[in-house]
N, C-alpha and C positions, 0 to 999 in steps of 0.2 A: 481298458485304456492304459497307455502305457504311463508309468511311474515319473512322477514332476510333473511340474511346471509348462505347459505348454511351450515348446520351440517352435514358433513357424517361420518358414523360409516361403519367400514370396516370388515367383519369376516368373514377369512382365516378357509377354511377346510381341518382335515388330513384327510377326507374318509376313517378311519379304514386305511391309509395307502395307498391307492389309488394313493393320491395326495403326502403327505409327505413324503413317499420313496423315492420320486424321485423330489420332488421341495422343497427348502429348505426354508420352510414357515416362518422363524425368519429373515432369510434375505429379504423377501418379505415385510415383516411387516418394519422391518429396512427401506425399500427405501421407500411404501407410508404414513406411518406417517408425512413426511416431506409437504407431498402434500397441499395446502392451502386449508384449508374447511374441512379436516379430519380431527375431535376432537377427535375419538375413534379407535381401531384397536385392535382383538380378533384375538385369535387361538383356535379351537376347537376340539375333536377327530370327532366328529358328531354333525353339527349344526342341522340337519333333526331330534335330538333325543329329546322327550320332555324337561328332565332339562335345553340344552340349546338352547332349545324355551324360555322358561321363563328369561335367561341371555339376550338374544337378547332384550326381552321387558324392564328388568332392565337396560341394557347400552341406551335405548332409554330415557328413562324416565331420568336417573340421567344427560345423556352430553345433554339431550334436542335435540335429533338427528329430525332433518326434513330429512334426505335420508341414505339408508341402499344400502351397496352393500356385497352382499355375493358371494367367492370367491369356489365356489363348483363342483358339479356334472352339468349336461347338464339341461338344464331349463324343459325339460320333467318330472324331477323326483323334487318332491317335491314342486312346484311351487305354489300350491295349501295352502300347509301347512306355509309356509314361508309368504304369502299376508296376511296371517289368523293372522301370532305373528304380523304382523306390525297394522292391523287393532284393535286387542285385545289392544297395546299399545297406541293405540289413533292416531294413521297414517295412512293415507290414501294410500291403498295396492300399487297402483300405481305408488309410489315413492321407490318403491323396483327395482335396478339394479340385476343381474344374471351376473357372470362371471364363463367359462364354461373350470375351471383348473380340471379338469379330461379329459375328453376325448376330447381336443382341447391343451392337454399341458402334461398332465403326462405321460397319455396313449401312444401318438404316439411320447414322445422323452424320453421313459425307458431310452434308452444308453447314452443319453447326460445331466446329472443330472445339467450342470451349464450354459449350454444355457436352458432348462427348465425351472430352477428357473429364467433367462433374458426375457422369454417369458413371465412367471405368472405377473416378474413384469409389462410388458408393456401390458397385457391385464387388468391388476387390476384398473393402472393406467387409462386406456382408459373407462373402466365402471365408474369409479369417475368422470370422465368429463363429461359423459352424463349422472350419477344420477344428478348431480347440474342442472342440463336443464329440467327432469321432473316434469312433474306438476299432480296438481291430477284430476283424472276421477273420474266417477261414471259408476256403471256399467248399463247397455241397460237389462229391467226388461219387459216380454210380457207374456202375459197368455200362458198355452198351451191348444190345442183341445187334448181331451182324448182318440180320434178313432186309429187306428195301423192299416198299410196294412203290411198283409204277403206276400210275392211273392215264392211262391216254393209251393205245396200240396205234398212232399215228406213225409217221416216219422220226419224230423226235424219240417218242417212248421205247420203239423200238430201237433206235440206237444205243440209246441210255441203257435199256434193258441187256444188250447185250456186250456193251464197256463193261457194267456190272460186272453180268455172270463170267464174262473173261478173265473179272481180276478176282474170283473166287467165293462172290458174294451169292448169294442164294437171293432172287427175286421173282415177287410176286406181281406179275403184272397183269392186269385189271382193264377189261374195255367194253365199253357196254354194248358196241356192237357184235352180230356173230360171228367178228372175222377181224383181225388187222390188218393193217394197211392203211386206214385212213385217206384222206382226201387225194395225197402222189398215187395212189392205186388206184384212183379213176383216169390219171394222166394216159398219152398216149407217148407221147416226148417230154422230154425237159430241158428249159432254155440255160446255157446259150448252145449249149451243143448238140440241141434236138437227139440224144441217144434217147433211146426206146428205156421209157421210167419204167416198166413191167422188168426191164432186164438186171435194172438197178435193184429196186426194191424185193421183187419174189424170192432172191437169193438170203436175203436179210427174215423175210421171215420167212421164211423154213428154217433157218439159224433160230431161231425163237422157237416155236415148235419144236425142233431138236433139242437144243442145250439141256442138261441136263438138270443147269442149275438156277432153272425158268422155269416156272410153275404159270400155264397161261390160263388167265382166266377170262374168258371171251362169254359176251352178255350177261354182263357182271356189273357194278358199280357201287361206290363207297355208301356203306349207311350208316355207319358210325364210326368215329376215334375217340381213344379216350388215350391217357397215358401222356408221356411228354419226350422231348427230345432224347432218343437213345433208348428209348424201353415205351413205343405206340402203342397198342391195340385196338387193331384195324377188324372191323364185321363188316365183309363184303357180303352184298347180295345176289345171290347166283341166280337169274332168273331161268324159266324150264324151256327146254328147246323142244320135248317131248319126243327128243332122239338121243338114243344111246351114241355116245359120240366112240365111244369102244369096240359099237358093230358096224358103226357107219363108214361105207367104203368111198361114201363121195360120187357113186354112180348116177345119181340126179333123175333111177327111173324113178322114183316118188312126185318127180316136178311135169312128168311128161304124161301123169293120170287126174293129175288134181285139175278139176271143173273150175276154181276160184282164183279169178284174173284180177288184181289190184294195182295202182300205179307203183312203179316201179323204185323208188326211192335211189337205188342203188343208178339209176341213168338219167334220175333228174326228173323223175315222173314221164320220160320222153314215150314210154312205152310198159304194156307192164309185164306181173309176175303173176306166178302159184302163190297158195299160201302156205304150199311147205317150197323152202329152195333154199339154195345157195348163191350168195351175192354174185361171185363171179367166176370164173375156172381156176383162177391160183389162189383162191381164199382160202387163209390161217383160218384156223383148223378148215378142212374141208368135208365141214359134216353140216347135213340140213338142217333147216330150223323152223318148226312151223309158228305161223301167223296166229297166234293163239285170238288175234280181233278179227281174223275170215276165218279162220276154219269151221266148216261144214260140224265137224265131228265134235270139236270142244263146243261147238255155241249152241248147237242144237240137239246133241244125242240124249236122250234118256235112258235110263237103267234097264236094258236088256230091248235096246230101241236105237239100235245105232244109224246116227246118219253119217251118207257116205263112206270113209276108210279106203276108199280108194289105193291109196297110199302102203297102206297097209298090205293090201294083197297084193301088189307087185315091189315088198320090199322084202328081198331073198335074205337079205341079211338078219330080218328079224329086230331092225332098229328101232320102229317105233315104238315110245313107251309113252302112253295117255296118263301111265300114274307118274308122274315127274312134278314136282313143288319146288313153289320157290323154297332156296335153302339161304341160311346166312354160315358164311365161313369164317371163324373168326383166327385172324394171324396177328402175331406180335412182330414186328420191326422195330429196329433201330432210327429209321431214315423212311421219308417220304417221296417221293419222286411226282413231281405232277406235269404232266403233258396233253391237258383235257383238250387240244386245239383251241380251233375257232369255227366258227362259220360265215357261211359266204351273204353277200348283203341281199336281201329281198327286192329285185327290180320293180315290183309292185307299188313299192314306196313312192316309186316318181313315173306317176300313168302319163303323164305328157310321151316318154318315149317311147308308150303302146307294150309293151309286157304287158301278156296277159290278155290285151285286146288283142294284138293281129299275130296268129301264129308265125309269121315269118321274122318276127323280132325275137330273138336267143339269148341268153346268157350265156359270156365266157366258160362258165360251167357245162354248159347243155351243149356247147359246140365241140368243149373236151369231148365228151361223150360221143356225139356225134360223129367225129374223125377216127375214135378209138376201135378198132376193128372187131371188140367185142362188146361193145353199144348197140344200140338201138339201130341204126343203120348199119351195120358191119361195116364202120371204117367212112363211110360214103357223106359226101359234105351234100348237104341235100335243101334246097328251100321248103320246106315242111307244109306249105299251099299247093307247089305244083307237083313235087316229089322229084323234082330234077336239080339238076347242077348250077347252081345259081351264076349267074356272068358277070354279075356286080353285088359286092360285099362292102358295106360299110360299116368298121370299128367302131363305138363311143366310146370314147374313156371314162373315167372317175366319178360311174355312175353311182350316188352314192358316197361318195370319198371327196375330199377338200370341197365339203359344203356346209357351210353352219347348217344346213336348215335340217342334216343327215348325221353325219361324220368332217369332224373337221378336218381330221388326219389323215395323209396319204396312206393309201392301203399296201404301197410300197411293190405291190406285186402287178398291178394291172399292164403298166408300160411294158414289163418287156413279154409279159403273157400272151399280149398284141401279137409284140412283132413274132414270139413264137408261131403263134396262129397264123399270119400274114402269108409267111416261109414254107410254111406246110401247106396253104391253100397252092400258093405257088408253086413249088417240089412237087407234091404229092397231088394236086388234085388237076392242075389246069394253071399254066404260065400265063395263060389269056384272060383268067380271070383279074379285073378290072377291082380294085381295093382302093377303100377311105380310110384313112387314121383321122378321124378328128380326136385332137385333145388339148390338154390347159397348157403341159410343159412336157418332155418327154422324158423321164429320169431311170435313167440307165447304169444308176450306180450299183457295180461290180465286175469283179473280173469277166472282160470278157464282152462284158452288156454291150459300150459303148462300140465295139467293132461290131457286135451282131448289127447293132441297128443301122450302121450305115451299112453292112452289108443287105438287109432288107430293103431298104431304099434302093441301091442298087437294082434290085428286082424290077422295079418300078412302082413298086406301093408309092402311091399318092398321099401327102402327108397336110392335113387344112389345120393350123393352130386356132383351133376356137370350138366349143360348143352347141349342137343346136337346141334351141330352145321348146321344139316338139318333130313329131313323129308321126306323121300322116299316110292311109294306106289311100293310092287313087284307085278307081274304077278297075282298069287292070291285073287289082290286087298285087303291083308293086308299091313300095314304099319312096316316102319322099321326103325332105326336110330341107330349111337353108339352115346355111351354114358362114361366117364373117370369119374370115381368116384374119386375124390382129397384126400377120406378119408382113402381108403382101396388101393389106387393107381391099382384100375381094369377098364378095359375096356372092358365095355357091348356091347350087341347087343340085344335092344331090339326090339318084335315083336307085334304089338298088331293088336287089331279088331280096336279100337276107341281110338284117341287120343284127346287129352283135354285141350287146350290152359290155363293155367290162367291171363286175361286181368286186367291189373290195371284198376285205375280211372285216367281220365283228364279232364281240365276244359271243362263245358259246353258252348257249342256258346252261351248262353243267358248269359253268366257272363263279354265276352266282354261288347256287347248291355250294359248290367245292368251297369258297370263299367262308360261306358261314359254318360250313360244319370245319372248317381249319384254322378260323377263323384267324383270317386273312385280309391284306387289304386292297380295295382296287383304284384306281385312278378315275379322272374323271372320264376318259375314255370306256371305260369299262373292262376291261382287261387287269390282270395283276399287275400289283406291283411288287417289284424286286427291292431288294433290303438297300442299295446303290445302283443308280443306273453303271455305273462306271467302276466302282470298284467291287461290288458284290453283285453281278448281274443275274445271277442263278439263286441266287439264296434271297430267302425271303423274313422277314423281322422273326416268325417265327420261328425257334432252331430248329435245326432236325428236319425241316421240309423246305426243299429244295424246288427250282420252278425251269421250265427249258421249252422252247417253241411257241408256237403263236398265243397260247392263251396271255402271254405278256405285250403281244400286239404284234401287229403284221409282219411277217416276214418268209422271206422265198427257201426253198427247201435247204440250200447250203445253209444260211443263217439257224434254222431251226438244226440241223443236221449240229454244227458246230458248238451250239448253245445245249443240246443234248449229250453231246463230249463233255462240255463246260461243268455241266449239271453234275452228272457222272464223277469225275473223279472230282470234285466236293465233297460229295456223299462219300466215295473212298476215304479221302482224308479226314472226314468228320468219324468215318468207321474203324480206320484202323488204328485211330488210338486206342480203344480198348476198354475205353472209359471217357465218361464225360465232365468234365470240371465246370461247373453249374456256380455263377452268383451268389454267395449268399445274402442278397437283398431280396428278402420271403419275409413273409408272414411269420412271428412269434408271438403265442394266445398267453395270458398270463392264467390261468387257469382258478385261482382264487378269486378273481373278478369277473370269468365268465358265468353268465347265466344259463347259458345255454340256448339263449334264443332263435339262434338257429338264422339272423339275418346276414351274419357273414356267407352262409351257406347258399342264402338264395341271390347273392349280388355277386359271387365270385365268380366268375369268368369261363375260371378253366378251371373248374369242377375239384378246386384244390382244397376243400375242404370238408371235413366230413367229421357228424360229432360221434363221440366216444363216451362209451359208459362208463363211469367211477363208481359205481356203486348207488345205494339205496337212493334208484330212480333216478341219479346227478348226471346230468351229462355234458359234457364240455367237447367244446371245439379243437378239432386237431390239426394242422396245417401239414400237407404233402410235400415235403421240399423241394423235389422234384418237378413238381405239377405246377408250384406257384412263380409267377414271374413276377410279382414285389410289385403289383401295380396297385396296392394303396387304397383298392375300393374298401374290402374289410376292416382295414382300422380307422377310416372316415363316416363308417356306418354301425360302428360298434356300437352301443348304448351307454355301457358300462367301460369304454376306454381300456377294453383286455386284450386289443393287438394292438401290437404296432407294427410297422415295417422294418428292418434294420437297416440301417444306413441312411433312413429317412425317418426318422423319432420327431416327433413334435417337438421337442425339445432341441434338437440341430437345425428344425427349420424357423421356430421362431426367434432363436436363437440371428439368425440369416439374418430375416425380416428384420429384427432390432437393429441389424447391423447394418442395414444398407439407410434405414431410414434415418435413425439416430445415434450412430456408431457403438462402438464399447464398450 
């Protein structure tokens, strides 16, 4: 604690209004001037504004201020800039109080303008009480490791992965499938400018496969982290492909002998597979993988009793290898990178629109597939009952998406995935084919969208504002439904060959998993959440792990593309300092009072604690400084009061309390 007499300086914020509208900041000033230890007391339009930065440092300097409490916004915003005027004035950051008169006082008592201003006073007063209790820190300074693990091989991870290794970082990137590419790699186009997505993406990872400074780690996924911001330690688990990916040339004769047909995952179930193969012809790494849950040989062989091997004898390369175990690989990073996606919504959830009953009904997904020349049909738009060129296609939208009873949220990607689809039945399959858009609103926000779509229209797609409320297949085995257009108030009766779900996005099961073991938090939607929608869109509360693409919620491949740049040079900037400058608001054990009970250990969070031997059989509690992020559990569970937190001592905060309830 600095030497004397507490000096505190007090500066009141009108937040452009925020706060001054509604608390009556002269009277405020009026009742803590009085307060013993406050020498100083400002009002300002914007203390957060440089000119008065520089006032704040001149009122310290001229009343000789040892403690600063500023009367503002919520401590998330500015906090940063605010330790910096105190540090620049010759004060140690630390001795800086936060009172949180915007959204703890203005915001939530608009109506009551003179109990607001009774509230600012009794919370101004209560931070005065506990800036005299602070003492000064130093901040917790540790090198960081420059390595990055990516988790996702999507089209974000991959990007990310290779911003990375461009600007000289060494990354680990991690995908539990046998291939990257992610969900754009089932694409046939992408909207708005229908270029061929294989021409886009394939070039991107072979970039990954190449670089030198990507380590891919493909049917792999996180089992453990331990460690903290700027020094992780990450045990990936490699699962066994039971092929040597070193001999494996990618020739696919192992997939043209195996007896065991499974559905197809990789086309949407639409048709199936072996159970050794390779997802698709431009698949990262392009090395096979066998079905360890079909295969012949793993499930059924006994010791000097092999079934089938098929595989085996027409693989000249000598790739199979039956002894392969799962392995854990354990790497240390600097930075976390997550881009686990998402997945597409289950039509099965709402059987009124017949998924699942009548095979002529499709998911947006299953119809990618479908048109994609190396699908299930080779390219060929097919009504799946008759095996012919359907004449009449009807779109549903937001199946799925903007419905309480499902997802409340726009999936953001269905509208123009439509009109993609519409364009290409037209172009590419038949001009005469006969198309329904039914949907709620059509949202076409982004470059570009808004002309595609009336350029689709132009085609002649048929456009009905409204939803139907089921899916009936007639005797004919075409489909039927009405439909209330809300715009032109008619009521359809539409007839088609093939109908066409469009599924949102929702969180992937791997963003749970990821969520608790990074522990992370999610929204109510299920997806992560970011540290700021707005101003931290990529970084997440916790340091050091970074977040980019749809596992934050829906969005179309630019967004995710852009948001993985985002992510990407964060990570740079968080790595090329070289070191990390880490809070010192941690855990400190007093070690004469611990017992050793070991309950700090088993409530701490993030494994930051761990006891230590002293000798004959004593063992006491030690706190990782790095690992701890000062959240308080261990000194609220102490028994014997041998932690505390620093900068939150029970002594600063009943100190508070005194202050706000009954002054000084």
């Amino acid at each position: 604690m600095p030497a004397g007499t507490p000096r505190v300086g007090v500066f009141l914020c009108k937040c452009g209004g925020n706060i001054s509208d509604f608390v009556d900041l002269e009277a405020v000033k009026r009742a803590v001037e009085k307060i013993d230890g406050v020498v100083a007391v400002e009002v300002d339009e914007h203390w957060c504004s440089s000119p008065a930065g520089k006032r704040i440092k001149e009122v310290i300097k001229e009343k000789n201020l040892n403690r600063v409490v500023i009367a503002a916004c919520t401590l998330n915003m500015h906090q940063p800039h605010f330790m910096e005027v105190l540090q620049e004035a010759g004060l140690n950051p630390y001795l800086l109080e936060r009172v949180n008169a915007r959204e703890q006082c203005s915001w939530v008592h608009k109506d009551s303008p003179k109990e607001a201003t009774e509230k600012a006073i009794d919370l101004v007063r209560g931070g005065i009480a506990r800036a005299k209790r602070l003492t000064e820190l130093s901040p917790i300074v540790e090198k960081i490791n420059k390595n990055v693990v990516v988790v996702g091989g999507g089209v974000a991870g991959i990007i990310a992965s290779l911003e990375l290794a461009y600007g000289g970082y060494r990354v680990f990137l991690v995908e539990k499938s046998p291939t990257i590419g992610g969900r754009m790699a089932k694409f046939s186009k992408v909207f708005p400018s229908l270029d061929c997505a294989s021409c886009i993406l394939t070039p991107r990872m072979a970039e990954v496969e190449s670089h030198k400074n990507i380590t891919l780690l493909t049917y792999s996924e996180l089992q453990e982290v331990s460690g903290s911001a700027g020094n992780f330690k990450v045990k990936i688990l490699k699962k066994p492909r039971y092929v040597d990916p070193a001999l494996c040339t990618g020739c696919r004769d192992c997939t043209t002998v195996c007896p065991v047909k499974v559905p197809n995952e990789w086309n949407m179930g639409m048709d199936k597979r072996t159970a050794i193969y390779i997802p698709f012809p431009e698949a990262v790494p392009r090395v096979a993988t066998v079905d360890g849950e079909h295969c012949l040989y793993l499930k059924h062989s006994k010791p000097g009793k092999p079934v089938c091997g098929k595989c085996v004898e027409v693989c000249k390369a000598k790739a199979i290898n039956w002894n392969q175990k799962l392995e854990v690989l354990e790497v240390e990073a600097g930075a976390i990178l997550l881009a686990v996606g998402s997945e597409v919504f289950d039509a099965r959830r709402v059987p009124q629109l017949g998924y699942g009953l009548y095979k002529n009904v499709i998911t947006s997904m299953e119809f990618e597939r479908m048109i994609n020349s190396d699908g299930p049909t080779g390219g060929k738009v097919v009504n799946p009952v008759t095996g012919e060129t359907p004449k009449v296609v009807a779109f549903i939208q937001c199946v799925g998406s903007r419905d309480e009873k499902y997802n409340p949220y726009c999936c953001r990607i269905g509208c123009t995935a439509t009109l993609k689809h519409a364009a290409l039945l037209k172009e590419y399959v038949s001009k005469d084919i006969d198309i329904y858009v039914c949907y709620n609103d059509m949202r076409t926000v982004g470059k570009g969208f808004e002309e595609f779509y009336r350029r689709v229209r132009d085609m002649g797609v048929k456009f009905i504002r409204g939803l139907p409320s089921e899916v009936k297949q007639k005797p004919d085995g075409t489909l039927s439904f009405n439909v209330f257009d809300t715009t032109t108030e008619t009521l359809y009766e539409v007839n088609a060959d093939l109908v066409v779900l469009a599924i949102g996005l929702v969180p992937s099961p791997d963003i749970e998993k990821v969520a608790k073991l990074l522990k992370l938090s999610r929204g109510h939607d299920g997806f992560l959440l970011e540290a700021h929608e707005k101003l931290r869109p990529v970084e997440t509360l916790t340091d050091g792990i970074f977040v980019a693409g749809s596992c934050l919620g829906p969005m179309d491949i630019h967004d995710a593309t852009s948001e993985a740049m985002g992510a990407a040079s964060k990570v740079m900037g968080f790595l090329s300092a070289g070191e990390i400058v880490k809070e010192p608001i941690v855990a400190k054990v007093n070690e004469d009072l611990c017992s050793g009970c070991r309950v700090c250990v088993s409530v701490c969070p993030f494994d930051a604690i761990k006891m230590e031997e002293k000798g004959e059989g004593k063992f006491v509690a030690k706190v990782d400084e790095v690992s701890c992020k000062g959240c308080g559990l261990c000194a609220s569970s102490c028994p014997t009061a041998a932690i505390t937190t620093q900068h939150f001592t029970d002594e600063q905060i009943r100190a508070q309390v005194r202050g706000i309830l009954v002054g000084t």
